[in-house]
Kinemage of the C-alpha trace (Angstrom):
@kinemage 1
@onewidth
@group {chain A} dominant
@subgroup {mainchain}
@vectorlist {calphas} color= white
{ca unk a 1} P -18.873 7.377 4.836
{ca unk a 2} L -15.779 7.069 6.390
{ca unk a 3} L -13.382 9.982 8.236
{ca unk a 4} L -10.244 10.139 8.264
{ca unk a 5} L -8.088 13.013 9.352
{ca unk a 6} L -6.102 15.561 7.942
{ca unk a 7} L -3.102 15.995 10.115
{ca unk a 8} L -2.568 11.751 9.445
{ca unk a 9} L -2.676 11.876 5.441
{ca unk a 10} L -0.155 12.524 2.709
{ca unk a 11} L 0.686 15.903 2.321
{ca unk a 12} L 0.574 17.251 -1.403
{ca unk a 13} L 3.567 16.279 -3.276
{ca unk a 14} L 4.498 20.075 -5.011
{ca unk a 15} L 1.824 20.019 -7.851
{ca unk a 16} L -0.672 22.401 -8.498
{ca unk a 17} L -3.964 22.267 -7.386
{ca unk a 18} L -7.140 19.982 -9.153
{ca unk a 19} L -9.727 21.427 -10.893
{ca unk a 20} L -13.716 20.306 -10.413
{ca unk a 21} L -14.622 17.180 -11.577
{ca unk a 22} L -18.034 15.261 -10.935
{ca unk a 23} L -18.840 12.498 -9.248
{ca unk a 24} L -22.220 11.314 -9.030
{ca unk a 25} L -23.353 14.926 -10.035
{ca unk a 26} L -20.920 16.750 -7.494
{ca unk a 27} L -18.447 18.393 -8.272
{ca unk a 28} L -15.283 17.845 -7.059
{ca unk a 29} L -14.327 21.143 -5.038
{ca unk a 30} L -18.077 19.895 -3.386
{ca unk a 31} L -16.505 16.444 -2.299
{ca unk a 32} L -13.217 16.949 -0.910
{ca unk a 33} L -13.398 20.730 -0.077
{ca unk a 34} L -9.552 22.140 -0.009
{ca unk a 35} L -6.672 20.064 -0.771
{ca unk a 36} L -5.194 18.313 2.206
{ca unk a 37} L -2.224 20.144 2.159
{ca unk a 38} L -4.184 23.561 2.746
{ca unk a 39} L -6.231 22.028 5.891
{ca unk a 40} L -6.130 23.402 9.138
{ca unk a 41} L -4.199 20.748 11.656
{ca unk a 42} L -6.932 18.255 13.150
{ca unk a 43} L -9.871 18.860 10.627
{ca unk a 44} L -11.479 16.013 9.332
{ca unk a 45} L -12.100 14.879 5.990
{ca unk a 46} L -14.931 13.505 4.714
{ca unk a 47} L -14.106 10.952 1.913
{ca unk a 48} L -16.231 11.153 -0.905
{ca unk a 49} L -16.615 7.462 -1.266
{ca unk a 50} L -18.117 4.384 0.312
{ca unk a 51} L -15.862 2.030 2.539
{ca unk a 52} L -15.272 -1.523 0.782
{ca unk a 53} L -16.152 -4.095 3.748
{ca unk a 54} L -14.459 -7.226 4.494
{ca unk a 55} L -15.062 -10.740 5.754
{ca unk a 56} L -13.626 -11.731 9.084
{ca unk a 57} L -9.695 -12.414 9.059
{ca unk a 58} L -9.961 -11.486 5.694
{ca unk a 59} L -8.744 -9.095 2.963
{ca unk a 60} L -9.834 -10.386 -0.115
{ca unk a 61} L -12.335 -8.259 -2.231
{ca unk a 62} L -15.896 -9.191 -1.984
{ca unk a 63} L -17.361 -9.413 -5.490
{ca unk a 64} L -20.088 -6.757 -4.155
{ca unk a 65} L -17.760 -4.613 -2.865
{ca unk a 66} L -15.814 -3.572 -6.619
{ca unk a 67} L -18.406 -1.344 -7.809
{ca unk a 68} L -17.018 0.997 -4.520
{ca unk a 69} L -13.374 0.652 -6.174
{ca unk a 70} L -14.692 0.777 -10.092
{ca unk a 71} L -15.905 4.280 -8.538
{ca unk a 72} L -12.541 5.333 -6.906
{ca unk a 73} L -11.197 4.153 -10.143
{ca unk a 74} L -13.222 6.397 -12.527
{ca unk a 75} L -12.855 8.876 -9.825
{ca unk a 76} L -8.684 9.155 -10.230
{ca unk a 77} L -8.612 8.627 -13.909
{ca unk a 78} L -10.751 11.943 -14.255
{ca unk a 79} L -8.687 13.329 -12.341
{ca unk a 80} L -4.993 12.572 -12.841
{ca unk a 81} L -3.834 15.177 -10.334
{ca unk a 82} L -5.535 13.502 -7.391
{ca unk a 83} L -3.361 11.213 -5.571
{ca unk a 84} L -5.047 8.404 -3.070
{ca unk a 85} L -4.707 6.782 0.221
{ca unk a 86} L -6.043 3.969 0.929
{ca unk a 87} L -6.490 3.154 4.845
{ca unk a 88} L -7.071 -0.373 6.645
{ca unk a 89} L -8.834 -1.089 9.049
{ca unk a 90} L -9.829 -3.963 11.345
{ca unk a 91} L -12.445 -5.292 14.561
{ca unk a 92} L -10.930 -5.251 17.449
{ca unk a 93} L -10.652 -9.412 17.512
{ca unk a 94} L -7.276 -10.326 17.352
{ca unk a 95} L -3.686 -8.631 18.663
{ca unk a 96} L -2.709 -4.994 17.978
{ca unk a 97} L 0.096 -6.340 15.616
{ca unk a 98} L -1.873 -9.019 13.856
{ca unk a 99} L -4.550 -6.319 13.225
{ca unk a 100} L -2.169 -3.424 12.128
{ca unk a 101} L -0.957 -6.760 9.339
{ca unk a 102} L -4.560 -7.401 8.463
{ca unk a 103} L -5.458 -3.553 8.110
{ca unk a 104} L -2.004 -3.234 5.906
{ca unk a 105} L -3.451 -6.255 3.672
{ca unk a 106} L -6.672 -5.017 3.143
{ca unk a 107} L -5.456 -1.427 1.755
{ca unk a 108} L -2.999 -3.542 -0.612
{ca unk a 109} L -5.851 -5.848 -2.171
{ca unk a 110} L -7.655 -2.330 -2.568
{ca unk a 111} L -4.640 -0.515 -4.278
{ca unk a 112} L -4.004 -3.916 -5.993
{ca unk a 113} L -7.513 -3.759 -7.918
{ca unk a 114} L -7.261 -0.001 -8.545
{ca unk a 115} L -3.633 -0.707 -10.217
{ca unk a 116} L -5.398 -3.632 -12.130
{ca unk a 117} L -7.857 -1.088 -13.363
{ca unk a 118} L -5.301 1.279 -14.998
{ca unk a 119} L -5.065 3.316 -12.127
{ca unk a 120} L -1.024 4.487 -11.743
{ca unk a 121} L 0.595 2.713 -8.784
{ca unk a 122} L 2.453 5.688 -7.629
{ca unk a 123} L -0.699 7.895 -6.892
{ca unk a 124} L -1.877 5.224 -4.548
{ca unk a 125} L -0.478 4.750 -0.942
{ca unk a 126} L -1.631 2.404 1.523
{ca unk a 127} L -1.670 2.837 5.670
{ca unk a 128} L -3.349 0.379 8.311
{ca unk a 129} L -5.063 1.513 11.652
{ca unk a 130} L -5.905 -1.894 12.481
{ca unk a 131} L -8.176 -1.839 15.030
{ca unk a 132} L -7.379 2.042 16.020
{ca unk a 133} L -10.028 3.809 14.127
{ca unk a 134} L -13.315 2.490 14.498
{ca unk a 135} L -16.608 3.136 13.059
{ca unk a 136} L -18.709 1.405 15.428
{ca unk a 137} L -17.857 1.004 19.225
{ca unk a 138} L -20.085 -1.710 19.933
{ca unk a 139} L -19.112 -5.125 20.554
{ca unk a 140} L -20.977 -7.694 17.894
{ca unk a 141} L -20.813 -8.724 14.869
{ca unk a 142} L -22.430 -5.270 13.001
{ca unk a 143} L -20.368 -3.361 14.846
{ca unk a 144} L -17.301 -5.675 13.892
{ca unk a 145} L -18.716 -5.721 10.137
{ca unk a 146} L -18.434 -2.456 10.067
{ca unk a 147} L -15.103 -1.841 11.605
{ca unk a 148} L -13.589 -4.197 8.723
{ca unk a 149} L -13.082 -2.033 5.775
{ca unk a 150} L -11.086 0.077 3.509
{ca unk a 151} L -11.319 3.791 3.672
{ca unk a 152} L -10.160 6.562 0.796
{ca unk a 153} L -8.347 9.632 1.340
{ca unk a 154} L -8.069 12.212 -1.894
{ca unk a 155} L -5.412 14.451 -1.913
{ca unk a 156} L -3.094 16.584 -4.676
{ca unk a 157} L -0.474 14.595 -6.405
């Protein structure tokens, strides 16, 4: 599961809080714990979703990687007071700026198939680590398989 942390995501945008919903048989307060807004400076969250993994140099979504995003999907539309970032990421191949590109690409195809779903573009943001934030510190190709995803970040809308 991916991490992201508090202190770098949205901040709640003034509505109330969300109420418990399930996702595979957890309930919501269960998955995300308190909304982002109400975390303490430096926690980290825990995103209740898999990453969606890429090919190399590339951002297009893999055919097995949708169920992950027909999941976020079903997620939000339960839950139309939960707002979503989606986070790029990258290996470490490649320049700091081509990477921070890449990672920006990668969260768009991701918010593009969750908008092509139904899901409301204005809940969805996008934001690219490129190769900032890795999963895996090693240097081959699991490591770098890993380190190409798409992460998901709830948080009140």
């Amino acid at each position: 599961m991916g991490v992201g942390l508090a202190s770098n995501g949205c901040r709640s945008q003034g509505r109330p809080g969300v109420g418990p919903q399930e996702v595979g048989g957890v309930a919501g307060a269960e998955i995300y714990g308190a909304p982002l807004a109400d975390r303490p400076e430096g926690q980290e969250y825990q995103s209740p979703f898999q990453p969606v993994y890429f090919d190399y140099d590339s951002a297009r979504i893999k055919v097995a990687e949708r169920s992950k995003l027909d999941q976020v999907a079903e997620y939000l539309k339960k839950n139309p007071r939960v707002g979503l970032i989606v986070e790029g990421h990258c290996d470490e191949r490649g320049s700091r700026e081509y990477n921070l590109a890449l990672g920006e690409r990668r969260a768009q195809a991701a918010r593009a198939y969750l908008t092509g779903v139904g899901i409301d573009p204005s809940r969805i943001q996008t934001r690219s680590y490129g190769e900032e934030k890795p999963v895996a510190l090693g240097h081959d190709e699991e490591s770098w398989r890993l380190n190409r995803r798409a992460e998901f970040v709830l948080f009140n809308w």
